[in-house]
N, C-alpha and C positions, 0 to 999 in steps of 0.2 A: 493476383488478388488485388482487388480495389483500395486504396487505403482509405483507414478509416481515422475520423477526426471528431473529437470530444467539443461540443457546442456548448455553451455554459448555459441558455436559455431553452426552454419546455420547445420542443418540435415537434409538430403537425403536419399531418396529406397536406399537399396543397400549397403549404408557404413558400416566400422566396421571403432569403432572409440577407444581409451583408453578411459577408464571408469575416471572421475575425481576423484580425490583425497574424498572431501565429499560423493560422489556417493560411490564411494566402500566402506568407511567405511560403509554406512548405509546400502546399498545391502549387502555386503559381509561378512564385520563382526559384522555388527547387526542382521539382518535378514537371515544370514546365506543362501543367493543365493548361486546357484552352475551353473556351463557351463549347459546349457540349460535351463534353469530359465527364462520367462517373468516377464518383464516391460515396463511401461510407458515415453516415454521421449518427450519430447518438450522442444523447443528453445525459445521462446517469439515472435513468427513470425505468433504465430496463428496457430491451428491446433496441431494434437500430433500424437506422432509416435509409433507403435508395436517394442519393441526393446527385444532382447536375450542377453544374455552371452553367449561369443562364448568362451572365455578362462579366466579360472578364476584361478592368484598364488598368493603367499602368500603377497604380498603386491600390487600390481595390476591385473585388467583386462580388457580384450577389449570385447567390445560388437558390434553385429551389429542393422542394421535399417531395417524392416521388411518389413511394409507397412505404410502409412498418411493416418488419419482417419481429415476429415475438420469436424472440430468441433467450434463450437462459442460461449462463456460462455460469452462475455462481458456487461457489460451495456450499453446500449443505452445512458445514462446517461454520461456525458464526467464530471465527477468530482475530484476538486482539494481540498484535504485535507490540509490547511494550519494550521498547529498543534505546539503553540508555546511549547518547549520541557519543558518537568518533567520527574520527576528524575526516574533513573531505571526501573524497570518493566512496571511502567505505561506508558511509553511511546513505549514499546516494546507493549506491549497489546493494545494503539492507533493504532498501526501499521497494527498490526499484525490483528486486526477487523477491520481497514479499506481497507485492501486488500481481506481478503472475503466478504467483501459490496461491490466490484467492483469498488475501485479508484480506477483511473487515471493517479493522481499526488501526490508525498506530497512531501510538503514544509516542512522541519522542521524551528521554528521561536524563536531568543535568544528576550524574552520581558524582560520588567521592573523586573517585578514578577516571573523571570527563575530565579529556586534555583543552577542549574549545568551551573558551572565552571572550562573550560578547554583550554589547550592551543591549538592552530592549529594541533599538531600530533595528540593529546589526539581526537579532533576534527574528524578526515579523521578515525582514527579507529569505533567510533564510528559511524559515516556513514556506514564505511562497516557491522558492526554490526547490523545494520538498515536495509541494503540491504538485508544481511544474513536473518532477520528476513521476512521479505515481503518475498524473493524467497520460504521461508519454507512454508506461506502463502498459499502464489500460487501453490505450489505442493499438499498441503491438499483440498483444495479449489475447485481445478480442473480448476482452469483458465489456460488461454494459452500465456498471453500476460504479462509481467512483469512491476507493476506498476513505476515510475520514480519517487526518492530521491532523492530531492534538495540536494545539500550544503546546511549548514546552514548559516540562513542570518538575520542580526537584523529586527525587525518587520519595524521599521521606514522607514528603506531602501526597504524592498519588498512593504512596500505597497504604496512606492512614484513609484516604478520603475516597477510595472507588471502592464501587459496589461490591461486592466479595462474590456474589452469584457465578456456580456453575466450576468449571474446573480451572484451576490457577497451577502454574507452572514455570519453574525456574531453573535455568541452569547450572547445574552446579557437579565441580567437576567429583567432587567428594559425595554426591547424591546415593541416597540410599537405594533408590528407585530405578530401573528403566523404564523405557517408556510401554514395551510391553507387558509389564506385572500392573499395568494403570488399567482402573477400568475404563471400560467406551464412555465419554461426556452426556450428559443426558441436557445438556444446555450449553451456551457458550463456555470458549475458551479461552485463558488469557496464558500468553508465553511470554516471561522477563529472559532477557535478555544483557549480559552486564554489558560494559564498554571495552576496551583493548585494556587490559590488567585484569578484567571479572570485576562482581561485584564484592566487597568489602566484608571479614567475618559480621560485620555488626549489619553490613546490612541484607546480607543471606537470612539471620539473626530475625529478624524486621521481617521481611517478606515472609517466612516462617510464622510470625505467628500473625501475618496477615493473612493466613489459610495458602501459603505458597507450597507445594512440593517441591525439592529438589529433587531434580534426574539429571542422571546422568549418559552423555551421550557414547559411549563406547570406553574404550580405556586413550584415547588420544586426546589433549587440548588444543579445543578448534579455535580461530582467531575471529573475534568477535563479528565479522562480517559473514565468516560462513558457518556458524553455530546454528545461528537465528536461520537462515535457510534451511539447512538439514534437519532440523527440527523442524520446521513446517512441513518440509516435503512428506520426515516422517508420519507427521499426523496425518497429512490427507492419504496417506499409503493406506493406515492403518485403520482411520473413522471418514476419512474425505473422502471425494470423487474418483481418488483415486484407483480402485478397488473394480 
């Protein structure tokens, strides 16, 4: 299968555009592409494109746009990962499996029980980090449409200040609820997520009367990195594409 590579600029039939900087290392001097070599590219606008290398030198190259194949990998499912952060990988691996489960959105969230500590640059790197990780995501995955990375924001603050619309849901191991006694969403989804400890009585507490449900995922505690997975996979089992 052709590899496919995420273009940050709107693509068109026709165009020959420069190959970005990430694109070429991985075409070029990973995979050892040459001038007439197919790939895959898409914009995040939906849909993907037949693309070539038309000139390939030793530190750049330009490629063109072939033909648009309409393609639709999305979930029907409009889902908002809201994942309060843990430290290193595991929150690249939150990520990074919830962009092949078909989120939507994710919020990253600083709670009580967040072990990583950093100042606003340290802050903005990491996000693109984040980003970096989803777009990789998305090019394995085969989706078309690039999920959307909050800034990070303290839990308290996002859940006074986002929209309450549609169905809200939290993990919580003491949850009265499972997920199948919940009715099917009649509009989006938002799933919290605590960080490696959970989140805090006060702020279950808080999410609670932000219109949060607590459910609970079986009778075992999962480790903050594969909660927030299993629950999505469950949702799309249950209201997704999965079905």
């Amino acid at each position: 299968m052709p590899s496919r590579i995420y273009i940050e600029h709107a693509l068109s039939e026709g165009a020959n555009f420069p190959l970005p900087e990430t694109a070429f290392r991985h075409l070029v001097q990973v995979l050892r592409l040459k001038a007439g070599d197919g790939f895959i590219a898409f914009d995040g606008n939906g849909g993907e494109y037949d693309a070539v290398l038309v000139d390939v030198g030793k530190r750049q190259a330009e490629a063109g746009i072939l033909a648009r194949h309409e393609v639709e990998r999305e979930s029907p499912l409009d889902l908002t990962l809201a994942q309060c952060i843990s430290k290193g990988e595991r929150m690249d691996y939150s990520l990074q499996k919830a962009t092949e489960l078909g989120i939507t959105r994710i919020v990253p969230l600083f709670s009580s029980r967040s072990v990583v500590r950093l100042d606003d640059e340290r802050w903005e790197k990491k996000l693109d980090h984040w980003r970096g990780v989803v777009i990789a995501a998305c090019e394995q995955s085969g989706r078309t449409r690039i999920p959307v990375v909050e800034p990070v924001t303290p839990l308290p603050t996002w859940l006074d200040d986002e929209d309450a619309r549609g169905t809200r849901l939290t993990l919580d191991p003491q949850g009265s609820h499972s997920l199948r006694e919940l009715p099917p969403p009649t509009g989006p989804v938002t799933l919290l997520v605590g960080p490696e400890g959970g989140l805090s009585d006060m702020e279950l507490e808080h999410a609670r009367r932000a219109g949060f449900t607590g459910m609970r995922m079986g009778p075992r505690v999962l480790r903050t990195e594969t909660a927030g997975v299993a629950a999505l996979a469950a949702l799309q089992a249950l209201w997704g594409d999965w079905g």
